[in-house]
N, C-alpha and C positions, 0 to 999 in steps of 0.2 A: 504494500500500500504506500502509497507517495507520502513521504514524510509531512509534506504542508499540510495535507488533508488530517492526518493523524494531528498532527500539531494542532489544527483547528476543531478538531474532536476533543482534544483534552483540553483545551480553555474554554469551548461550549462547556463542558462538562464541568469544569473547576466551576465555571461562574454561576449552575442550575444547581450543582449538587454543592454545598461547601464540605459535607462529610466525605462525599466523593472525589472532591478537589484537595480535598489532606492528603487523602491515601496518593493524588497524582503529584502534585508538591513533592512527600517525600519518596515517589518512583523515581521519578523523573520518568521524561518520555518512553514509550517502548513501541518500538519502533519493531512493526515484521512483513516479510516479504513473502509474497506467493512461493508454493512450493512447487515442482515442476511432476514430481518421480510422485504420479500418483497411489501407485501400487503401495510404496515405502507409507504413505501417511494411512493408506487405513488399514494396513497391518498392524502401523501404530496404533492404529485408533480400535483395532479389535481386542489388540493386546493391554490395551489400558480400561478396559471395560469392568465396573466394579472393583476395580483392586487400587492402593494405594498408587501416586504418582512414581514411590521411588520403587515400590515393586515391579511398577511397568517398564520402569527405566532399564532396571537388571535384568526382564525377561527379553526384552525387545532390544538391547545389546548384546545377548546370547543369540539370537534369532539372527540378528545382522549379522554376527560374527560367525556364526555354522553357513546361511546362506548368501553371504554377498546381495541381500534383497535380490535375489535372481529367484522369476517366480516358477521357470524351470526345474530348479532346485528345490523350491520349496511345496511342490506337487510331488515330489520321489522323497519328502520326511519319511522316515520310518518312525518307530515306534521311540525306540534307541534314541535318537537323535530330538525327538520331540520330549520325551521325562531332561536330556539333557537341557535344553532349553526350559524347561519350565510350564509347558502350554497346557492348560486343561486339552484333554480329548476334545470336547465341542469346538474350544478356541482357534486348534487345530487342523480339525474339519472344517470350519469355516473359514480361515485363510487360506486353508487348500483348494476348498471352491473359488475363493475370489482370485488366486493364482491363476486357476484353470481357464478365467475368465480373460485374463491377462497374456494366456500363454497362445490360446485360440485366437486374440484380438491382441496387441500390442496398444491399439489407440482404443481401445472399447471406452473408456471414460472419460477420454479429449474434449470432448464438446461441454463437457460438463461446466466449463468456466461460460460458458457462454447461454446457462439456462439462470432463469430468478434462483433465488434459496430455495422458495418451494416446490419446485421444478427436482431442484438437485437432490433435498429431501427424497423426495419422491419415487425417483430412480436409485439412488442407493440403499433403501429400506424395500426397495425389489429383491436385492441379494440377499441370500439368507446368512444370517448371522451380524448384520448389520442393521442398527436401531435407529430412531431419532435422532439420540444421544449421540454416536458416533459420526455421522452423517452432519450434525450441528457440528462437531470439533473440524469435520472436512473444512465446514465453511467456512469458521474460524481462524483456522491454524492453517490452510492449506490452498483455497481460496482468498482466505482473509476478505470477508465480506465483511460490512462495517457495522452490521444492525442485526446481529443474531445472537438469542440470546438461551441457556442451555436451562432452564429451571430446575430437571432431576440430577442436576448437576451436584455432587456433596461435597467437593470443595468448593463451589461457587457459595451453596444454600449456607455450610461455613463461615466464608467470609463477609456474608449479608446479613448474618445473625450478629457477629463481631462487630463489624464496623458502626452496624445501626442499633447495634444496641438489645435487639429483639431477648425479652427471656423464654419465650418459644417460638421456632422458627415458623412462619406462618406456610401454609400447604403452596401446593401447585402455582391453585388459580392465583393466590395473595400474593405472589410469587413474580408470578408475570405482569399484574400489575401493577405492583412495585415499581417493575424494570421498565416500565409504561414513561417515567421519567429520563432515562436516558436514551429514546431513540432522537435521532435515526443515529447514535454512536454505540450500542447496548456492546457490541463487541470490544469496543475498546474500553469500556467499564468494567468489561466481565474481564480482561486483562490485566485492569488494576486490582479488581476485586483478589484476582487471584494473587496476581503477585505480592500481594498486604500477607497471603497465610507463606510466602515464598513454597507454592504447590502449585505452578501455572502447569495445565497441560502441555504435551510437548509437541 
């Protein structure tokens, strides 16, 4: 994302939200770039599904390191190779499908930058083993769209409770409309949010 646009997202945001304009103060800017290697992000993004940040981290640096992200390779895991790495069974089968998809197609989810979020939603919660949740981090982290916002998220719902003080985190729907204050920048709030608990997804 062009840094000025970002730049103009975080000072909309410091001046709407001041509890939100703390957490950017003491960030400072954070600055992120589209990602190209689509396969590499939602492999990330299946391997970080429910489980803590730094345990994704360690499974999905084992995963790189046994496979090269070559999804060739990672269609012929055996058994062996996959307890090495760490993956649930399901985790597994489901990267292996989305390899397959990759291996068949090289460009199968090229256009993807060029559909709305809910477009993109849309087509990757077609694949099995790929949710909402995952699919919202694509656009996030890897697209880096500026106004998407993850709710079932639990370091996010974390650092919404922290920041703002909540003594119970309020549900889904209280949730999103909360987050009704930062559009059209939600993504770049959801950035600070996280990096206040220093757990941003990767």
């Amino acid at each position: 994302m062009d840094p000025a646009l970002i730049a103009t997202a975080e000072d909309t945001l410091r001046k709407s939200d001041p509890i939100l304009g703390a957490l950017i103060s003491r960030n400072g800017s954070i600055v992120r770039e589209p990602r190209g290697d689509y396969f590499a992000s939602l492999a990330r993004a299946i391997i970080g599904q429910q489980i803590s940040v730094k345990a994704a981290s360690s499974i999905f640096e084992r995963f790189e390191k046994l496979t090269k992200l070559d999804p060739t390779k990672v269609t012929g895991l055996d058994e062996e190779a996959i307890k090495v790495i760490g993956l649930s069974r399901p985790k597994a089968r489901y990267i292996q499908d989305l390899a397959r998809n990759f291996v068949d197609n090289s460009a199968v989810y090229n256009h993807l930058e060029s559909l709305s979020d809910d477009a993109v939603i849309a087509e990757l919660t077609a694949v099995k083993g790929i949710g909402t949740w995952t699919a919202q981090m694509f656009l996030m982290f890897t697209l880096v769209r500026p106004d998407v916002f993850a709710p079932d998220d639990v370091g996010l719902q974390k650092a919404i409770k922290q920041a703002y003080g909540f003594d119970v985190l309020p549900g889904r729907a209280e949730l999103e409309q909360f987050a009704e204050r930062w559009k059209p920048y939600r993504t770049i709030a959801s950035w600070h949010l996280w990096h206040s608990l220093d757990n941003a997804p990767d």
